[in-house]
Structures are given as structure tokens and as C-alpha cells.
C-alpha positions in Angstrom: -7.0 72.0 31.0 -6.8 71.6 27.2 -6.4 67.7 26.7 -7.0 68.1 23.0 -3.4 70.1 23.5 -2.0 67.4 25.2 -2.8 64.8 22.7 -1.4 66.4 20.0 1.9 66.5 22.3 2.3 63.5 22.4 1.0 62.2 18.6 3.8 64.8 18.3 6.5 62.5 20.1 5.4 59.4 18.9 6.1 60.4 15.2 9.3 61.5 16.2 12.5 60.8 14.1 10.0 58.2 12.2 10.1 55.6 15.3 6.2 54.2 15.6 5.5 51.7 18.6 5.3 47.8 18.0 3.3 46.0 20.3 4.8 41.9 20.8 1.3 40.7 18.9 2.0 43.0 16.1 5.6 42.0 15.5 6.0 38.3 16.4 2.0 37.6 14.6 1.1 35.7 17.9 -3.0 35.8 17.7 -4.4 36.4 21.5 -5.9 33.8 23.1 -7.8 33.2 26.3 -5.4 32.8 29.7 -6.4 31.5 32.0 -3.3 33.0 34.7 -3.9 37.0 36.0 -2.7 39.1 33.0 -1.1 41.7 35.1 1.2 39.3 36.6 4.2 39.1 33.5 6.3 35.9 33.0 8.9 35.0 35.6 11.8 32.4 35.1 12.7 30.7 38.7 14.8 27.7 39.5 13.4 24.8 41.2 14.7 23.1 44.3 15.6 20.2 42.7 17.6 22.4 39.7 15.6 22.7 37.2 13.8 25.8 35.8 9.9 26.9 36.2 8.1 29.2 34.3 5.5 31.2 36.0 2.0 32.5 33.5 4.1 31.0 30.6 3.1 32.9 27.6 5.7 31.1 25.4 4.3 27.7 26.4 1.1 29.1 25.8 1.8 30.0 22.0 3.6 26.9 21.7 0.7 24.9 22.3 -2.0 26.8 20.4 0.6 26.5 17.1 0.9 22.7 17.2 -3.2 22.7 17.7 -3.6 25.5 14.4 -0.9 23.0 12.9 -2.5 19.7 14.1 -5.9 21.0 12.7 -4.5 22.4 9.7 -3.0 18.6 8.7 -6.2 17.4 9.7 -8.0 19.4 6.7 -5.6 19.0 4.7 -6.2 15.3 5.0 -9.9 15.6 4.7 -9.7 17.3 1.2 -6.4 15.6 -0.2 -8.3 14.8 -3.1 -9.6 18.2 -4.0 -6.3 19.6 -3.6 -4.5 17.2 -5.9 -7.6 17.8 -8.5 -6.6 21.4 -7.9 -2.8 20.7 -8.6 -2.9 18.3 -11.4 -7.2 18.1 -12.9 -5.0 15.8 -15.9 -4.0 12.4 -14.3 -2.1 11.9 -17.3 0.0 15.0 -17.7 4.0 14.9 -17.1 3.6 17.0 -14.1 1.5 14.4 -12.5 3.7 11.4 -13.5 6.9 13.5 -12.0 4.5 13.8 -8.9 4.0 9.9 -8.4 7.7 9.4 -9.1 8.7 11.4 -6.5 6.1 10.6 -4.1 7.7 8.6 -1.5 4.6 7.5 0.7 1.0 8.2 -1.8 1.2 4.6 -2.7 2.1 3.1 0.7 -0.7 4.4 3.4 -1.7 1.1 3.6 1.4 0.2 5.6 0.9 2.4 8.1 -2.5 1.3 9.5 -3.1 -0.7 12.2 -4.1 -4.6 12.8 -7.9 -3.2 13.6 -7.5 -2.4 9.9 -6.3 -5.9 8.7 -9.3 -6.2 6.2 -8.6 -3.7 4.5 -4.7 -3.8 4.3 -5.3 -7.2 2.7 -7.6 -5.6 0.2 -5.5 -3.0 -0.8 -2.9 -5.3 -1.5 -4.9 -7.6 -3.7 -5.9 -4.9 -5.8 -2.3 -3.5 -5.8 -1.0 -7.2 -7.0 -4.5 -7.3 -9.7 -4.3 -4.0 -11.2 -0.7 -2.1 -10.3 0.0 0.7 -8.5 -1.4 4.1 -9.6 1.9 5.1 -11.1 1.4 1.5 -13.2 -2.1 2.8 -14.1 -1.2 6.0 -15.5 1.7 4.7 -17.4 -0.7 2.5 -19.3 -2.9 5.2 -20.0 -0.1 7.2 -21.8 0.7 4.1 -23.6 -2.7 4.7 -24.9 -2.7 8.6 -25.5 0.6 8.2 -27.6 -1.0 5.7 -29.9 -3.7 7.9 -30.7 -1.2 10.6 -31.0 0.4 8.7 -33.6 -2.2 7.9 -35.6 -3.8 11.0 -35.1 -0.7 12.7 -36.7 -1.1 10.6 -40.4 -4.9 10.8 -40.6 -6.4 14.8 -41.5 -10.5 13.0 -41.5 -10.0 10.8 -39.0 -9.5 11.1 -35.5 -8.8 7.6 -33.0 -10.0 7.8 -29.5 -9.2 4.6 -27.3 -11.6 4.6 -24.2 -13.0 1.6 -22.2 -11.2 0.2 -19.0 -8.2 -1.2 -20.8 -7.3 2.7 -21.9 -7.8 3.5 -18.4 -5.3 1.6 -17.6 -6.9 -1.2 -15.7 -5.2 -4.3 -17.3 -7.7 -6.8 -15.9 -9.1 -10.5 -17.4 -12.1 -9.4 -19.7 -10.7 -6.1 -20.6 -11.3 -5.5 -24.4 -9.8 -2.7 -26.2 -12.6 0.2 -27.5 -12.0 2.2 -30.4 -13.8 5.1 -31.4 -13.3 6.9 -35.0 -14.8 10.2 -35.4 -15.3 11.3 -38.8 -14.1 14.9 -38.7 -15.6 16.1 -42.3 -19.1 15.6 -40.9 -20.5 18.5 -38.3 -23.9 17.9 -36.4 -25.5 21.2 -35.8 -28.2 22.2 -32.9 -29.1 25.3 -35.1 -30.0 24.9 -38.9 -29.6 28.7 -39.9 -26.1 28.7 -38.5 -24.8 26.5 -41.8 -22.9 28.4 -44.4 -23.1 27.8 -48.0 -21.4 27.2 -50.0 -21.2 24.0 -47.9 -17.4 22.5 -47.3 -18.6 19.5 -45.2 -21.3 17.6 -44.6 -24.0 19.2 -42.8 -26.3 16.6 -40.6 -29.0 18.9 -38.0 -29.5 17.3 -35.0 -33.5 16.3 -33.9 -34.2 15.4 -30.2 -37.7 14.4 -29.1 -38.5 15.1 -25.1 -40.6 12.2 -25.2 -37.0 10.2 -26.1 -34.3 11.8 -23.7 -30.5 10.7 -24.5 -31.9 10.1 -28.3 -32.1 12.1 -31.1 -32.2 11.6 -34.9 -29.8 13.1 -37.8 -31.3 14.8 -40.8 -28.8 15.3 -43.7 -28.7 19.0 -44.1 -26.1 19.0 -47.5 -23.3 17.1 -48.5 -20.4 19.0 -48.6 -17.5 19.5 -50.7 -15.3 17.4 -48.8 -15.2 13.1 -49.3 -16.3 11.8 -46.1 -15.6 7.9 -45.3 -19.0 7.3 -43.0 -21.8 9.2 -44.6 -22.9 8.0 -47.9 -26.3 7.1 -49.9 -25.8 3.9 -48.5 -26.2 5.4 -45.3 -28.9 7.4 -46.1 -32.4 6.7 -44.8 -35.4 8.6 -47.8 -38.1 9.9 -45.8 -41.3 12.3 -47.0 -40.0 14.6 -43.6 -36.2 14.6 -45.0 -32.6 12.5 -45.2 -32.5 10.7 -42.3 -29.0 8.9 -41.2 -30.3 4.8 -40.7 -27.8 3.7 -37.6 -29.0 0.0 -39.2 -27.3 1.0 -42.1 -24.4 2.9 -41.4 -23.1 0.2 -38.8 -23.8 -2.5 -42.3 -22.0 0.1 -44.4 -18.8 0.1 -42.0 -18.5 -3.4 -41.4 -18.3 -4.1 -45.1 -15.9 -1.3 -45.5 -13.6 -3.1 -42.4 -14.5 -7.0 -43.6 -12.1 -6.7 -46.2 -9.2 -6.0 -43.8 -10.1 -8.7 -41.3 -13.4 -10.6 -40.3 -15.7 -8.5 -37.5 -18.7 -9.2 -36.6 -21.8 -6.9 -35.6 -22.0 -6.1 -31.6 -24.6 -3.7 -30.7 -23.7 -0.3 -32.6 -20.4 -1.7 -32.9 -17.7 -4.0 -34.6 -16.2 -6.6 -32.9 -12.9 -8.7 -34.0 -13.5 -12.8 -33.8 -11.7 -12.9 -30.5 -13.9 -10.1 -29.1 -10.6 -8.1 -28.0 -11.2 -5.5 -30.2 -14.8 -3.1 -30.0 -14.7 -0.2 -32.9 -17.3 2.6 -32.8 -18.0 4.6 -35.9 -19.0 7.8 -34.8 -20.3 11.3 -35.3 -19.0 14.7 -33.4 -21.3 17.8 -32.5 -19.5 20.8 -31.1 -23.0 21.3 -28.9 -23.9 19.1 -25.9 -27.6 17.7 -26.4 -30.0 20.3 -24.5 -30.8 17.3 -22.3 -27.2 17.3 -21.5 -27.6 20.6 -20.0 -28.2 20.0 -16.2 -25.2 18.0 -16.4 -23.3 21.1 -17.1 -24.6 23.3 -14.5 -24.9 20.6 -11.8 -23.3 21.5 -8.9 -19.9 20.1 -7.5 -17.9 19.3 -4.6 -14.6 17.8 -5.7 -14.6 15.6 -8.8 -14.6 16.5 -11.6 -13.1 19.9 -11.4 -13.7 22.8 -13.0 -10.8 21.9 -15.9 -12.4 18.9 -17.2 -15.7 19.8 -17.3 -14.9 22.6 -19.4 -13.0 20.5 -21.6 -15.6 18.4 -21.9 -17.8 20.9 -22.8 -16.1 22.6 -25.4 -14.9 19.1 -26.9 -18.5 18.3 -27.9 -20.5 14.8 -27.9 -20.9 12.1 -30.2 -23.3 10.2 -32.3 
């Protein structure tokens, strides 16, 4: 008997007219699963003696059931990495499309009211931070508040760029809460690699000097003074040396708060300037497009959620400052 014949037979009807063979897994997308009735017995629909209706090796209720588990479990990860996902979705807290998120969001600032009276103690927490700081929608609101101002002055100042940080531009209103002010002289570039520097020089050119025996310090030689006016480095500033042009912090920080006295009376606090009511901090600083190489294990460190992958880069290409 030629069987190789007889396959080809009935390959041969199969393909017929174009009409191929479905089987119910294919075409529904139901994923076997172990069954625990005889599989050779099908499905049978019966009515009970007291009128209602039994399904016998119920396949349907079967699939039913393994759904709302896949579902149940599904919500249940989903739950577990809420916060990744919504780091995924919006990594800037204080873009438009997040703000549009809270406003929307009927329940993110209310899972507190859903728990039980097990979780009294922390139910009342929640709410005393919800009546001490605000919501999360009041939180980002003030941070925008914040990013706007810099905007603004941002827009009328080429040399100068205002960054507000500290937990009052973080929008956490709280007693204590100071406003911090950093100005970054933008004429000024601090360089990891001396050869790199092009004359003729345009701006001021200050080489940065790290010591391993000093991690997180580092000192700034003046390189050349460049074309440009600059409002920070100056020979006041300037620290003579037999090495080189050093930049004296002592002196800069003097040099600053006589160039601010004259506008209103500030005080020396640590590398900054304070106002007389202590509301105000102001830092007078420097910005390197390189991170410090004892910076880099920060950058490769590895991850779960937070930060993500967004903000780290921008942090990296933004630079640090001195």
C-alpha cells in the first residue's frame, strides 16, 4: 500500500477551494489547561429536576475561570509595579501630560479610603500629610509655579541661567522651607580634558583637578579668560599660585556678596548667601558639561524603578556644578 500516495490525497483535499481547518483553540485563543473530567466525554447540557440547567465536563466554565485567574493576577502585577509603569508613562512629574493625568484621575489620590479599620494608623497618617503638604496634584502645581519663574527670567538673561531647587521648588510648602537659588554663569565652561580648548578662546576656560585622595572635591585652575564678560570670575576671584590660577571659593563667595549687598543686605551661609530673614539661599555656581569621574558609578549603577532611564540621561547630559 503506498501511504505516501495517500497522504498526498488528502493534503490534496484539505487545500481545496482554499478552506484550511481551524481547531476551537486556534480560533477562539483559549490556551489548554489541565481537566480534570475524561476528555473523550464532550460537553452535555441537561435540565435538572428541580428546572434548572447542568452542564456536564463544562469547558466554558472551565475557561471562564482560568480568565478571571490570568486577569486576577494580571491586576495583581499591575499593582505591584504601579510605580514603574507610571515612571514609564510620564519619567517628568511636571509635564502637561502628567498634570492632565492627576486631573482626571478619579481614585490616585483617594486609596486611603478604601482600606480597612486594621489600617487605621495609617489612614490617619495619610490624612495628616494630605492636610500638611496637599495632595500630589497640589504638589506639582507648585512645582510649575517654580519652573515658570525660571522660565521667565531665563528668557531676559543670555549669561545667566536661575535654577530654584530645595524642598519649597519641590513643592513641599512646609514651616522651615526656604527658597534655594542657584545662578549658573553660562560664559564660564569647566573642562575634564585641557587639549580639548579652542583658541582663540570665546569664554572663560577653568580645567577641572580632582584628587582620589579627596572624592566629591576638586579644584579649578583658570585655563584663559575668554573674550566674553563674565559676572563671577574675575581677579578678585583669582587665587596666584607657583602650580597656576586657582579659583579661591573664599573669595568668589566675598566677591558675590559685595556684588548682591548693594541690592539688599545678605549675609554669608556656608558657600552661600542668605537674605536677613533666612528665606532666601542663593548659590553662585559653575557648570561642566562632564560628570566628575568619581560620579561615574553613579551613572552605570544599576536600577529597578526610580529614576528611569529619561532622567538619568538628562542628568547626564545636563552636566554638574561647582
Amino acid at each position: 500500500m503506498d501511504t505516501n500516495h495517500s497522504n498526498q490525497e488528502n493534503d490534496d483535499k484539505k487545500r481545496m477551494n482554499g478552506i484550511r481547518k481551524f481547531t476551537y483553540w486556534k480560533k477562539y485563543g483559549v490556551k489548554r489547561f489541565p481537566y480534570r473530567g475524561k476528555r473523550k466525554y464532550t460537553p452535555l447540557v441537561y435540565q435538572a429536576d428541580d428546572g434548572g440547567i447542568v452542564i456536564s465536563n463544562d469547558v466554558f466554565g472551565l475557561t471562564i475561570r482560568q480568565f478571571e485567574r490570568m486577569y486576577k493576577d494580571c491586576l495583581d502585577r499591575r499593582k505591584t509595579h504601579e510605580s514603574w509603569i507610571m515612571n514609564l508613562r510620564y519619567p517628568d512629574k511636571a509635564s502637561n501630560e502628567y498634570l492632565e493625568y492627576l486631573d482626571k484621575c478619579t481614585d490616585c489620590n483617594k486609596e486611603h479610603l478604601s482600606w480597612t479599620e486594621n489600617d487605621s494608623i495609617e489612614n490617619h497618617l495619610v490624612n495628616h500629610l494630605i492636610r500638611t503638604i496637599g495632595t500630589e496634584i497640589d504638589i506639582r502645581k507648585r512645582q510649575i509655579l517654580f519652573i515658570l519663574n525660571d522660565k521667565i527670567f531665563n528668557a531676559h538673561e543670555k549669561n545667566i541661567t536661575k535654577i530654584s531647587s530645595g524642598s519649597l521648588a519641590e513643592g513641599l510648602d512646609l514651616p522651615g522651607s526656604d527658597e534655594d537659588i542657584m545662578f549658573v554663569d553660562e560664559v564660564v565652561n569647566v573642562t575634564q580634558i585641557e587639549r580639548n580648548i579652542k583658541h582663540p578662546v570665546q569664554r572663560t576656560e577653568v580645567f577641572m583637578e580632582t584628587d582620589t585622595d579627596y572624592p566629591g572635591f576638586t579644584r579649578l585652575r583658570l585655563i584663559a579668560a575668554g573674550e566674553r564678560a563674565n559676572a563671577y570670575v574675575s581677579k578678585e576671584s583669582i587665587l596666584y599660585t607657583q602650580t597656576g590660577l586657582y579659583l579661591s571659593t573664599t573669595n568668589f563667595v566675598n566677591r558675590m556678596k559685595q556684588y548682591h549687598i548693594q541690592r539688599q543686605n545678605v549675609f554669608t551661609h556656608g558657600p552661600c548667601l542668605s537674605d536677613t530673614n533666612q528665606t532666601v539661599d542663593i548659590a553662585f555656581c559653575l557648570r561642566s558639561k562632564y560628570l566628575p569621574y568619581h560620579a561615574m558609578p553613579w551613572k552605570l549603577r544599576y536600577r529597578r524603578q526610580w529614576p528611569p532611564n529619561a532622567i538619568i540621561d538628562r542628568i547626564i547630559n545636563y552636566g554638574c556644578f561647582y
